[in-house]
N, CA, C and O atoms as a Tinker XYZ file with bonds, in Angstrom:
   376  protein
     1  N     26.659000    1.290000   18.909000    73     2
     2  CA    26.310000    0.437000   17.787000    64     1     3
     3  C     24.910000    0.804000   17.307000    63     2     4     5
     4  O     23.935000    0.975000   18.038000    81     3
     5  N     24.951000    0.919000   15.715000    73     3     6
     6  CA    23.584000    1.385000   15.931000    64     5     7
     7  C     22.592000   -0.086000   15.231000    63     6     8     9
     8  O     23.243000   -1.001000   14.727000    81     7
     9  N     21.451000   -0.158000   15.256000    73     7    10
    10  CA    20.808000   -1.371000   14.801000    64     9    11
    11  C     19.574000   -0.679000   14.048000    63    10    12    13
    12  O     18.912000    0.265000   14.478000    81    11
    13  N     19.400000   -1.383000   12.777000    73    11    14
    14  CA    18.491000   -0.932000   11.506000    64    13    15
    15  C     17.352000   -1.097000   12.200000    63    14    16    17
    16  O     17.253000   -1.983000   13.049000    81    15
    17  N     16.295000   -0.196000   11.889000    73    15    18
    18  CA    14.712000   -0.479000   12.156000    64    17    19
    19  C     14.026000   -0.963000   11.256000    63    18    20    21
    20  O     14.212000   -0.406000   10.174000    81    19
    21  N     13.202000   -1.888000   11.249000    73    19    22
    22  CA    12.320000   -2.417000   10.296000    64    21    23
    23  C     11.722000   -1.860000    9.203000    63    22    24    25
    24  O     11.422000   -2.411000    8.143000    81    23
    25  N     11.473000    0.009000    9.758000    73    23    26
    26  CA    10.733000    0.976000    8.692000    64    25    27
    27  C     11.348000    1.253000    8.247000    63    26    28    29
    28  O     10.916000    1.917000    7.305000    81    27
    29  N     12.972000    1.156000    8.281000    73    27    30
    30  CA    13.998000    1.644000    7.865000    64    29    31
    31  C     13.621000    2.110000    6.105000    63    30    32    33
    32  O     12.642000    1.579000    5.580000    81    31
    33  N     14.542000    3.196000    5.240000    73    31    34
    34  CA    13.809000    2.793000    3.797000    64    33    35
    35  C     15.226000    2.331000    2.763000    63    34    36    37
    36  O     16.359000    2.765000    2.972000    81    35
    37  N     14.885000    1.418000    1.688000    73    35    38
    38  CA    15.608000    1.177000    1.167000    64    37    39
    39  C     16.059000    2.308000   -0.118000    63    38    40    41
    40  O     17.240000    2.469000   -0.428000    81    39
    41  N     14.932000    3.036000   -0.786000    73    39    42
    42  CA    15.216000    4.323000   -1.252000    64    41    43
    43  C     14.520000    5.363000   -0.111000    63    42    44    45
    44  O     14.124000    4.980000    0.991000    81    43
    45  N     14.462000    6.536000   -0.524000    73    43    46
    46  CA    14.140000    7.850000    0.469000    64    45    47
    47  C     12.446000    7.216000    0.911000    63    46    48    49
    48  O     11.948000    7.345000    2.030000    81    47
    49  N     11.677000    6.428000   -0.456000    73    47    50
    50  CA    10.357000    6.199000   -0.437000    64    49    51
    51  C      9.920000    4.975000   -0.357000    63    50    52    53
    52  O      8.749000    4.878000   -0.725000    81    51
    53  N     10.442000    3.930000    0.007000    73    51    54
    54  CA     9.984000    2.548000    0.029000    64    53    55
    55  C     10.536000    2.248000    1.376000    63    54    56    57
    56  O     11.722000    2.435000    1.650000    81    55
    57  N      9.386000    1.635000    2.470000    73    55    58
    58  CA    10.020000    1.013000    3.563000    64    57    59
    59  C     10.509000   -0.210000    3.361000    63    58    60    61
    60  O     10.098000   -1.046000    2.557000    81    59
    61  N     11.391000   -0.292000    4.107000    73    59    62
    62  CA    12.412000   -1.807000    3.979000    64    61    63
    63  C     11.273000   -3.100000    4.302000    63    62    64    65
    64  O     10.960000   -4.130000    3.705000    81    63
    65  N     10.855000   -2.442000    5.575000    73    63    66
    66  CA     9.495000   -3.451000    5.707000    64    65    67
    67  C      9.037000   -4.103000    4.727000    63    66    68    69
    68  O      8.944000   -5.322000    4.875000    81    67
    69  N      8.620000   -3.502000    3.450000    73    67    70
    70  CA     7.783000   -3.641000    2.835000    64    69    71
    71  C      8.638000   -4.763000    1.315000    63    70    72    73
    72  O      8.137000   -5.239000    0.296000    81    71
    73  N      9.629000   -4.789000    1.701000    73    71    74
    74  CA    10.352000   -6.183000    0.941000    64    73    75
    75  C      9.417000   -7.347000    1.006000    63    74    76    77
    76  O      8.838000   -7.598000   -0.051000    81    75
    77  N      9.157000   -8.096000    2.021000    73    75    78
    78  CA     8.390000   -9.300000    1.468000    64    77    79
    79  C      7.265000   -8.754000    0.867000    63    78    80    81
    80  O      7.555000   -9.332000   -0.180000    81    79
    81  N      6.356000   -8.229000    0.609000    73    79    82
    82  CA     5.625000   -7.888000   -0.514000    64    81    83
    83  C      5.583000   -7.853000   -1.807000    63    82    84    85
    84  O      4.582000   -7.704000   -2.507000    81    83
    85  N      6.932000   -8.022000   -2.214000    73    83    86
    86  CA     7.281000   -7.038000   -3.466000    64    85    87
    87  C      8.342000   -8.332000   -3.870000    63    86    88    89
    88  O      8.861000   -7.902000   -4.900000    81    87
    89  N      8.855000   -9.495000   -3.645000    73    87    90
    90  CA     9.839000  -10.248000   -3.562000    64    89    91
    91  C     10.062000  -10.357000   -5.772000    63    90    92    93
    92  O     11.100000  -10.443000   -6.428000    81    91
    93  N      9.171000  -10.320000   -6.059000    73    91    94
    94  CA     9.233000  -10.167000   -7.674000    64    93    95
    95  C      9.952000   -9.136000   -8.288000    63    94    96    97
    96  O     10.546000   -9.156000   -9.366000    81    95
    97  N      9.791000   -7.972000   -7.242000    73    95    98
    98  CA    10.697000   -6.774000   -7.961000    64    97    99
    99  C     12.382000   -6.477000   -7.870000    63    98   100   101
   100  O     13.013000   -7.457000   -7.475000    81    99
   101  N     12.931000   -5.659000   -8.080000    73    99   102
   102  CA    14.028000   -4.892000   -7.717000    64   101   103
   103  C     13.934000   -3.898000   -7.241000    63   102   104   105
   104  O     14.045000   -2.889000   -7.936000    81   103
   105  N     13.639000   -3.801000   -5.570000    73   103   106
   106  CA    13.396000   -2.479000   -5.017000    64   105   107
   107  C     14.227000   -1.455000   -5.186000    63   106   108   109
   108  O     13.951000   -0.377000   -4.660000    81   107
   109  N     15.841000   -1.675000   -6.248000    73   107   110
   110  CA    16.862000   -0.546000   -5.907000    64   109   111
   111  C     15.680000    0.212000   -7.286000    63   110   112   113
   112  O     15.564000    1.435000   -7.368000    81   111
   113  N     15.084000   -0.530000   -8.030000    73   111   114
   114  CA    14.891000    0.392000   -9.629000    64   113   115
   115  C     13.272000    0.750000   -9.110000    63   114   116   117
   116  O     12.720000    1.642000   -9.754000    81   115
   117  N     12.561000    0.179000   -8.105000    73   115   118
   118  CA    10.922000    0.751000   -7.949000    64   117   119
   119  C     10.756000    2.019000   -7.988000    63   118   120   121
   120  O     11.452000    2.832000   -7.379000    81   119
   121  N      9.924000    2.243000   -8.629000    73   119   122
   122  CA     9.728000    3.739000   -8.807000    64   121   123
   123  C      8.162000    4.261000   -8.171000    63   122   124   125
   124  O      7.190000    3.888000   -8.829000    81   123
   125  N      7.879000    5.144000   -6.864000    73   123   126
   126  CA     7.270000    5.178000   -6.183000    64   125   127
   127  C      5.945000    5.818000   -7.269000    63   126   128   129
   128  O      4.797000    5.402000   -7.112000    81   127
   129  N      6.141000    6.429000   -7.907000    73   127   130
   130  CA     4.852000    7.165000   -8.811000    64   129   131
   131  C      4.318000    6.063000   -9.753000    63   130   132   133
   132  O      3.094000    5.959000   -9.830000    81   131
   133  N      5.348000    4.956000  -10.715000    73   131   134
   134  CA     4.814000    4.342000  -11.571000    64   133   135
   135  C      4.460000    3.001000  -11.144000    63   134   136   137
   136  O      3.825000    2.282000  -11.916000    81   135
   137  N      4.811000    2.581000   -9.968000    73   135   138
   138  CA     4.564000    1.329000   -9.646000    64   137   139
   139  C      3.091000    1.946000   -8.209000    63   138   140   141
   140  O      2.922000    1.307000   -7.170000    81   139
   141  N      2.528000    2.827000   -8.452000    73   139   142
   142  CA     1.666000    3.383000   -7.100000    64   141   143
   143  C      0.433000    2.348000   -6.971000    63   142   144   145
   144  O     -0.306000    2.317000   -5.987000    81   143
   145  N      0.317000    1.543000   -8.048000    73   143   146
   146  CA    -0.986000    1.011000   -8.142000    64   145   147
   147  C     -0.364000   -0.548000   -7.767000    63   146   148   149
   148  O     -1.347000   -1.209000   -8.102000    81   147
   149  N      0.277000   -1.192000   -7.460000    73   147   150
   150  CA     1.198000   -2.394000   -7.001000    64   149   151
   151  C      1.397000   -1.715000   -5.662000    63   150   152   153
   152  O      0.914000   -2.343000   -4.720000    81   151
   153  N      1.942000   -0.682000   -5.392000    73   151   154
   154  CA     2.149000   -0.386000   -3.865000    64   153   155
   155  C      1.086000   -0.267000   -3.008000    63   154   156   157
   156  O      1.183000   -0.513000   -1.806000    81   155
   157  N     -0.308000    0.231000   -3.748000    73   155   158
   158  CA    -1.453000    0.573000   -2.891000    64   157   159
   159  C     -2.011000   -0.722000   -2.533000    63   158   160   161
   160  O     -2.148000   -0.917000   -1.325000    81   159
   161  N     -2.455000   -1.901000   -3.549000    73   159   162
   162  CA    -2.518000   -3.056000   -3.452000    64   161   163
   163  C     -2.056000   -3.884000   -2.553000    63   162   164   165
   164  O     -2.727000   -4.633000   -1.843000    81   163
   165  N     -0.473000   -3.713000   -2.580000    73   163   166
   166  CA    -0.039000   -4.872000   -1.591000    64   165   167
   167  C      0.049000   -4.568000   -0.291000    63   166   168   169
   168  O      0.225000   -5.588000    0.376000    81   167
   169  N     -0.021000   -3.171000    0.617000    73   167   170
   170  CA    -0.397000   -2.436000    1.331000    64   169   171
   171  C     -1.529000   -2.674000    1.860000    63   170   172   173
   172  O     -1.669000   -3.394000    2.848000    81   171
   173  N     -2.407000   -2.123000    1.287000    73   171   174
   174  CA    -3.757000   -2.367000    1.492000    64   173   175
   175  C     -4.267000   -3.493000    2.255000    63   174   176   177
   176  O     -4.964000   -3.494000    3.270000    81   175
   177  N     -3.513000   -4.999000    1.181000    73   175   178
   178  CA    -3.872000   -6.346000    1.960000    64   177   179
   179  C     -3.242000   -6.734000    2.917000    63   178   180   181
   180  O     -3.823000   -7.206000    3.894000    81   179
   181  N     -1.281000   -6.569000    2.821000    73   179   182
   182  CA    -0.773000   -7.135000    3.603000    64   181   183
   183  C     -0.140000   -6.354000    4.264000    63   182   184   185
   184  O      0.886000   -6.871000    4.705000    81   183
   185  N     -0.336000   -4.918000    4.653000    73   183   186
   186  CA     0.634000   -3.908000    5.336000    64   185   187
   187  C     -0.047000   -3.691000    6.646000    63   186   188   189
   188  O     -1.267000   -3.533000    6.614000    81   187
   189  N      0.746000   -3.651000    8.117000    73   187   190
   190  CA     0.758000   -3.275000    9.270000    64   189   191
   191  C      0.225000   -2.116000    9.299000    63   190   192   193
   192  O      0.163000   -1.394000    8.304000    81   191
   193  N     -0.364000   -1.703000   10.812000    73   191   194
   194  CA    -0.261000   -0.408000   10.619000    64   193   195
   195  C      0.704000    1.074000   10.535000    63   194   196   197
   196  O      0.348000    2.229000   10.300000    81   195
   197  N      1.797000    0.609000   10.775000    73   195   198
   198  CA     2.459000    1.599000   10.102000    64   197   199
   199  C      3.173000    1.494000    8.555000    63   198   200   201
   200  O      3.719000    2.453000    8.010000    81   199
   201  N      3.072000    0.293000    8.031000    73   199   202
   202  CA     3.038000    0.504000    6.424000    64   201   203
   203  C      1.780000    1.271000    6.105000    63   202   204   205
   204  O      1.819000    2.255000    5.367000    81   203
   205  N      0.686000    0.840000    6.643000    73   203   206
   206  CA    -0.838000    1.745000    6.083000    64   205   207
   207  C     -0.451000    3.270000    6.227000    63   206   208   209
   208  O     -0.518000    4.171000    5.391000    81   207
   209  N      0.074000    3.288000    7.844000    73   207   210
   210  CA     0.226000    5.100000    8.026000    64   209   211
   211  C      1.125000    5.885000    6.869000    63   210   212   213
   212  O      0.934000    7.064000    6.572000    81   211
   213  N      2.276000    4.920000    6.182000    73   211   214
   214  CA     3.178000    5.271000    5.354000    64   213   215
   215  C      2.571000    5.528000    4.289000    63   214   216   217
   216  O      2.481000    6.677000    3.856000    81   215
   217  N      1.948000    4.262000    3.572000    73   215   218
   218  CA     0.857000    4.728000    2.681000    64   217   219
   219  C      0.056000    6.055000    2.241000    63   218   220   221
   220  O      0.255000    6.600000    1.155000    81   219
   221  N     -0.828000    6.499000    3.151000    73   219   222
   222  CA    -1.470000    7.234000    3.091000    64   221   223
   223  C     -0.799000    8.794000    3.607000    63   222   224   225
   224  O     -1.391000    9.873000    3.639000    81   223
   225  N      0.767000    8.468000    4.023000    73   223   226
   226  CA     1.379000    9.835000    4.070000    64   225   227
   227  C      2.160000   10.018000    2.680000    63   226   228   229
   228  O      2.724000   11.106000    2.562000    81   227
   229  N      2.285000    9.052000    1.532000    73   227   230
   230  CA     2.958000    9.009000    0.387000    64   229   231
   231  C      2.097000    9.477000   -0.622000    63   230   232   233
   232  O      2.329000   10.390000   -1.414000    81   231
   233  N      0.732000    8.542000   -0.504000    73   231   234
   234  CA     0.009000    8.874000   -1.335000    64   233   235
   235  C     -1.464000    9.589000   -0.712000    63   234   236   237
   236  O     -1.893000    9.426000    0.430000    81   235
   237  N     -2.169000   10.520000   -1.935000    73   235   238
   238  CA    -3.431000   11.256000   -1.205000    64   237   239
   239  C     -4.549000   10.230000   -0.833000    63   238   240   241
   240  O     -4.917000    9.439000   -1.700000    81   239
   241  N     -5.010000   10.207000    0.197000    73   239   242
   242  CA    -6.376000    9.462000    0.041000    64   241   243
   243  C     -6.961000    9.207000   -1.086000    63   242   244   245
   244  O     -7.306000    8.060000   -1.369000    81   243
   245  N     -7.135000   10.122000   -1.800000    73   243   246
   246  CA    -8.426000   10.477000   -2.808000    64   245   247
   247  C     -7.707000    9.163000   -3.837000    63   246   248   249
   248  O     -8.354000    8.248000   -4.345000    81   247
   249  N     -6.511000    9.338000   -3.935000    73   247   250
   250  CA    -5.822000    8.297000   -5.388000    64   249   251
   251  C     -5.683000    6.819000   -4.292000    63   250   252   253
   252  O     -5.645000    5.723000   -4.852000    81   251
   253  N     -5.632000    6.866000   -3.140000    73   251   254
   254  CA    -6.098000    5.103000   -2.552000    64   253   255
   255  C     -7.664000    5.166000   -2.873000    63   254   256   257
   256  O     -7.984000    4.291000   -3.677000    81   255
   257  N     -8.338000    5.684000   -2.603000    73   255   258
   258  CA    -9.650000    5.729000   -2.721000    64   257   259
   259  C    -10.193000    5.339000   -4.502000    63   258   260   261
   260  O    -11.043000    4.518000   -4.844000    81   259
   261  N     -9.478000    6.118000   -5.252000    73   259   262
   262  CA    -9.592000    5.853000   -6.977000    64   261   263
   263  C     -9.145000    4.754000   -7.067000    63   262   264   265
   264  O     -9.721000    4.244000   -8.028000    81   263
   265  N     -8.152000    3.755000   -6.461000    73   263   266
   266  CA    -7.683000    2.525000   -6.429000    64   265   267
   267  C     -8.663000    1.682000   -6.025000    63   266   268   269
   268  O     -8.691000    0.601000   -6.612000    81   267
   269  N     -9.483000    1.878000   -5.178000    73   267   270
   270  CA   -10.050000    1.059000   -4.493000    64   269   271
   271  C    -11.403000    0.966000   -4.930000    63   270   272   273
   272  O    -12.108000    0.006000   -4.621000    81   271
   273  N    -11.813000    1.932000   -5.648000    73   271   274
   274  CA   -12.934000    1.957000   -6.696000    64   273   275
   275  C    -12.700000    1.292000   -7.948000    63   274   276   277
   276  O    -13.616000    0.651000   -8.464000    81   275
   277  N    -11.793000    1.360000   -8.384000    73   275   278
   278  CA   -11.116000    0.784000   -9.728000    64   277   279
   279  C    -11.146000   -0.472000   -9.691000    63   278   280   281
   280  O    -11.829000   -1.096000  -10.504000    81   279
   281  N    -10.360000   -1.128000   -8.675000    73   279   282
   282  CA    -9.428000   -2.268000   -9.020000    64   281   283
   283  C    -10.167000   -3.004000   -7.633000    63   282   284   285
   284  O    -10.504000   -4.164000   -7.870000    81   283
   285  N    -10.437000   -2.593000   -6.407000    73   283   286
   286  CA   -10.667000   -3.040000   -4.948000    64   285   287
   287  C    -11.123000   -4.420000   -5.265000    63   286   288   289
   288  O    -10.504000   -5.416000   -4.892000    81   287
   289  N    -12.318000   -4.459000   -6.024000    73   287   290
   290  CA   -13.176000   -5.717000   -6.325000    64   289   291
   291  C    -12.514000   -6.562000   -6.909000    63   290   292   293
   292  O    -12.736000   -7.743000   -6.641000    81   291
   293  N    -11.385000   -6.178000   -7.994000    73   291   294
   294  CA   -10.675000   -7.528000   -8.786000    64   293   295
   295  C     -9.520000   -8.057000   -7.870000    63   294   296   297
   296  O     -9.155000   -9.223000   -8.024000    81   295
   297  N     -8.679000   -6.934000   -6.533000    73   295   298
   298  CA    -7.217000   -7.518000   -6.489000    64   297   299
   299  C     -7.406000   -7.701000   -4.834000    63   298   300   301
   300  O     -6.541000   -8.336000   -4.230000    81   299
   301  N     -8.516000   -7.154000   -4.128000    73   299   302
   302  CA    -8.741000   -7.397000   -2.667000    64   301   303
   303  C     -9.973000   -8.553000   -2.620000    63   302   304   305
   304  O    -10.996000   -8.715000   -3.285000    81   303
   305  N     -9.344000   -9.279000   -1.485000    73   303   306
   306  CA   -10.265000   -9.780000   -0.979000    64   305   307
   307  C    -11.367000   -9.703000   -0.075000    63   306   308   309
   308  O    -11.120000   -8.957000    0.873000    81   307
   309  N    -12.392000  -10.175000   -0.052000    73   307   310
   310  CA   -13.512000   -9.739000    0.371000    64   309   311
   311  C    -13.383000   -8.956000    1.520000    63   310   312   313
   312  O    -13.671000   -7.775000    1.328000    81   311
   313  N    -12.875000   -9.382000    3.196000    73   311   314
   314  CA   -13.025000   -8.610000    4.158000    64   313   315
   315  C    -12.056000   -7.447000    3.865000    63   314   316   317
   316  O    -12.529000   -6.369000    4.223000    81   315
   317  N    -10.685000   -7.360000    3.246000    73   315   318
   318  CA    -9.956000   -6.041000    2.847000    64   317   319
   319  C    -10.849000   -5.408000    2.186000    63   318   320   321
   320  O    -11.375000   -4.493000    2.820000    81   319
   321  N    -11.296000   -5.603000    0.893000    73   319   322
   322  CA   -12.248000   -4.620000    0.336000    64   321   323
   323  C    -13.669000   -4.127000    1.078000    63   322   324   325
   324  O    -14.135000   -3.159000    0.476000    81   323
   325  N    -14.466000   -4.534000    2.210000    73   323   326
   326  CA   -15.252000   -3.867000    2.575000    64   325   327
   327  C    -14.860000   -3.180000    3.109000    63   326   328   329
   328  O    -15.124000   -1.992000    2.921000    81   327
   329  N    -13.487000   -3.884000    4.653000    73   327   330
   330  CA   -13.115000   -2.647000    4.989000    64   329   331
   331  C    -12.225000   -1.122000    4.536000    63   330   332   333
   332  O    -12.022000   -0.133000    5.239000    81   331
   333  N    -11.958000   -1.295000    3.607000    73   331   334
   334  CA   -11.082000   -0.314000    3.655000    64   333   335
   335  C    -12.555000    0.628000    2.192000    63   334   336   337
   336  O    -12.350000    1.792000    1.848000    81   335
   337  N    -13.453000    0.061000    1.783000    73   335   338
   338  CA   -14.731000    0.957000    1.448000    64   337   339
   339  C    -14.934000    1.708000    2.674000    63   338   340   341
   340  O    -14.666000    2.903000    2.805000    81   339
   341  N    -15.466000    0.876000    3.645000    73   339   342
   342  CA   -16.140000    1.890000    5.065000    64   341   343
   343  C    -14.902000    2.585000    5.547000    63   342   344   345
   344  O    -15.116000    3.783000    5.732000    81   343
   345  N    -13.858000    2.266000    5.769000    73   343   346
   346  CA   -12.361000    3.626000    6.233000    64   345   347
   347  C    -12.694000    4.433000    5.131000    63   346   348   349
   348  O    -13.459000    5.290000    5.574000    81   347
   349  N    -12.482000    4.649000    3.648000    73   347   350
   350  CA   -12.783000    5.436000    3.062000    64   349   351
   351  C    -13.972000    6.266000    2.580000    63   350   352   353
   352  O    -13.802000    7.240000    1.846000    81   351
   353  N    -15.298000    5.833000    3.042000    73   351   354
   354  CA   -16.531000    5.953000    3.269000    64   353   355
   355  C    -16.883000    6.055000    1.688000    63   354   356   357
   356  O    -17.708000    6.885000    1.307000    81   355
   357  N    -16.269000    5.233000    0.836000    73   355   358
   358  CA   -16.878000    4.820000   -0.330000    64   357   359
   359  C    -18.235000    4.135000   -0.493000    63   358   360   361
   360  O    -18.530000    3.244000    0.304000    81   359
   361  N    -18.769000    4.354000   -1.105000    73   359   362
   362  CA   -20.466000    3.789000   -0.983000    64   361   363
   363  C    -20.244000    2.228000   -1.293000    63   362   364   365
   364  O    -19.282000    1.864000   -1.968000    81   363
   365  N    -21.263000    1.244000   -0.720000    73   363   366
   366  CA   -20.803000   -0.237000   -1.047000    64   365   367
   367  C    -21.729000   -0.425000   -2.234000    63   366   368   369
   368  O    -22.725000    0.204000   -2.591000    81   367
   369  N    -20.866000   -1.884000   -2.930000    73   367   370
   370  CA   -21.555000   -2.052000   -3.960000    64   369   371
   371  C    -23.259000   -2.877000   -3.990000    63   370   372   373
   372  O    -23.710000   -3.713000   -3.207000    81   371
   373  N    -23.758000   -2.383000   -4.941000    73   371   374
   374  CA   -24.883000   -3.514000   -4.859000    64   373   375
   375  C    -25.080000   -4.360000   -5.675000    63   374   376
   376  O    -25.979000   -5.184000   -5.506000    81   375
């Protein structure tokens, strides 16, 4: 018998995991390139560490990092956004 794993994916690129995150969408139509800035986001705040490891094997650092310069301050909250400045060794703000 076999039994589903949690990381399991619902397309080739979205972990199944990662359903309660996303409960607004239709994960059969998400599209991993145009929705990247909703995926890095909800990741970022509410993903385990192996959603994070998934993350950052999907997408390059450098474009979480452009996310997190961009947007970090309006859509993270305070302790997510410092830390994931110092993981990315983005300079902090003053």
């Amino acid at each position: 018998m076999k039994t589903e794993n949690k990381t399991t994916t619902l397309k080739p690129e979205i972990l199944a995991s990662l359903t309660p995150f996303f409960q607004e969408y239709d994960l059969t139509r998400f599209d991993l390139q145009h929705s990247a800035s909703t995926i890095i986001e909800r990741v970022l705040q509410y993903g385990s560490r192996v959603e994070v490891r998934w993350l950052f094997q999907v997408y390059p650092q450098k474009q979480i990092a452009d996310w997190v310069r961009q947007w970090g301050e309006y859509a993270l909250p305070e302790p997510h956004l410092s830390f994931w400045e110092l993981v990315l060794g983005l300079p902090e703000k003053t």
